[in-house]
C-alpha positions in Angstrom: -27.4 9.5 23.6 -26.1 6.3 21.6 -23.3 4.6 22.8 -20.3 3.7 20.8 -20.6 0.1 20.8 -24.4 0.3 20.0 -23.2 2.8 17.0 -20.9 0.6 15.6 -23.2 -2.3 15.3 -25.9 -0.1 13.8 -23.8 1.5 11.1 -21.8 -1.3 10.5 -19.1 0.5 11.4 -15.2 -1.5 11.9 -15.0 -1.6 15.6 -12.6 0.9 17.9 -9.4 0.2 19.3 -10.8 -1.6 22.7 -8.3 -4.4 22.8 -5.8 -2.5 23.4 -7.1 -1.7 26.5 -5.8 -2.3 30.3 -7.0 -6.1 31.4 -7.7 -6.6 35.3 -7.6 -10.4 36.4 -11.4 -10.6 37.1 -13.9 -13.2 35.7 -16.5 -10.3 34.9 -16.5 -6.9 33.6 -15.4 -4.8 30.8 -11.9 -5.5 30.3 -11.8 -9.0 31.9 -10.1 -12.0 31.4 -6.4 -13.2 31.7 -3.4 -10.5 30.9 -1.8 -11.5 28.0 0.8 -9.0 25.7 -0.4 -8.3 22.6 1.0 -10.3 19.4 2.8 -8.1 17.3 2.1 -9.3 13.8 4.3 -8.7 10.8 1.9 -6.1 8.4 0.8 -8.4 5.0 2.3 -8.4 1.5 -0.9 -7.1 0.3 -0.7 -3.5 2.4 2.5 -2.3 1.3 1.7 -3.6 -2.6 2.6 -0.8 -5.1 4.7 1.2 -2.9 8.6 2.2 -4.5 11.7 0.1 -3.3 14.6 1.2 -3.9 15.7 -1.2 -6.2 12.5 -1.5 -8.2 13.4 2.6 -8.6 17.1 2.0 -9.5 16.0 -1.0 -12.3 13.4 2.0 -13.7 15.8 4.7 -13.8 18.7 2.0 -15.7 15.7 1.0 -17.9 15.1 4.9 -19.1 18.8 5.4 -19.0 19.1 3.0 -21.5 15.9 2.5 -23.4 15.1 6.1 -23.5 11.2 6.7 -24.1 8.9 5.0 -25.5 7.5 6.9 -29.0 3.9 7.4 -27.1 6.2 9.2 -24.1 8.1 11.6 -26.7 4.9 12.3 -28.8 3.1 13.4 -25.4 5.9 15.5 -24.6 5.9 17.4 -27.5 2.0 18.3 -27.0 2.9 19.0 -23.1 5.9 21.4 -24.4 3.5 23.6 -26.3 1.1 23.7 -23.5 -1.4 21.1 -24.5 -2.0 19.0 -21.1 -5.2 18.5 -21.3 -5.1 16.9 -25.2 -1.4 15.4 -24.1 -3.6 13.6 -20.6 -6.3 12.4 -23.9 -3.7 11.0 -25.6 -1.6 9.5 -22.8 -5.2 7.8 -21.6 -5.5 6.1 -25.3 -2.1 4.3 -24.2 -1.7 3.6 -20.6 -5.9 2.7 -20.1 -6.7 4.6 -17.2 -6.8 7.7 -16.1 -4.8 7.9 -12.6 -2.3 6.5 -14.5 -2.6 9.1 -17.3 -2.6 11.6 -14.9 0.6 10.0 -13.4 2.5 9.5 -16.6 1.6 13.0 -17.8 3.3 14.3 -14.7 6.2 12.5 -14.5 7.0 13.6 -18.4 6.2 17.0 -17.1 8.9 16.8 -14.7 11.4 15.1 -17.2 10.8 18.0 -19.5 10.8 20.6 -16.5 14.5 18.7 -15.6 15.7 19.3 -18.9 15.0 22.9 -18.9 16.9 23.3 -16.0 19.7 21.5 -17.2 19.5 23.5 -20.1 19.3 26.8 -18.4 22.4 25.5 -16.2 24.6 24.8 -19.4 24.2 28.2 -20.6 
């Protein structure tokens, strides 16, 4: 039987949450060493990059508001209105470069499109 601290340095794996752990006031042993409260650190720029503010979603929405979409947007949604996703996430790919963002744009023009119906169906 391996233990976990052996395992971790022969996988190279990150190691476990052991800091957290109680601390006794001795010079030896596992937890030793002085007790000290754990610094709380603020979590970096870099892990919450990407994520939706609200503002950054308010600017978008004003943006579409006004702007409309783009000719690429209304072309693909004519191909995703008579069922073509699959030549619609093609064509979306050409213009955004990837394709998690093909797939994202593709959806969210699904959803425009599935809005409208609704709002359609709801007039009537």
């Amino acid at each position: 039987m391996v233990s976990g601290r052996v395992l971790e340095f022969v996988l190279h794996l990150p190691p476990t949450v052991t800091s957290m752990a109680i601390r006794y006031p001795m010079a030896v042993g596992l937890n030793k060493g002085h007790q000290v409260t754990k610094n709380v650190s603020k979590p970096r720029q870099c892990r919450r990059r990407g994520r939706l503010t609200k503002h950054t979603k308010f600017v978008r929405d004003m943006i579409r508001e006004v702007c409309g979409f783009a000719p690429y947007e209304r072309r693909a949604m004519e191909l995703l209105k008579v069922s073509k996703d699959k030549r619609a996430l093609k064509f979306i790919k050409k213009r955004v470069g990837t394709h998690i963002r093909a797939k994202r744009k593709r959806e969210e023009l699904s959803n425009v499109l599935s809005a409208m119906r609704k709002a359609a169906a709801k007039k009537d």
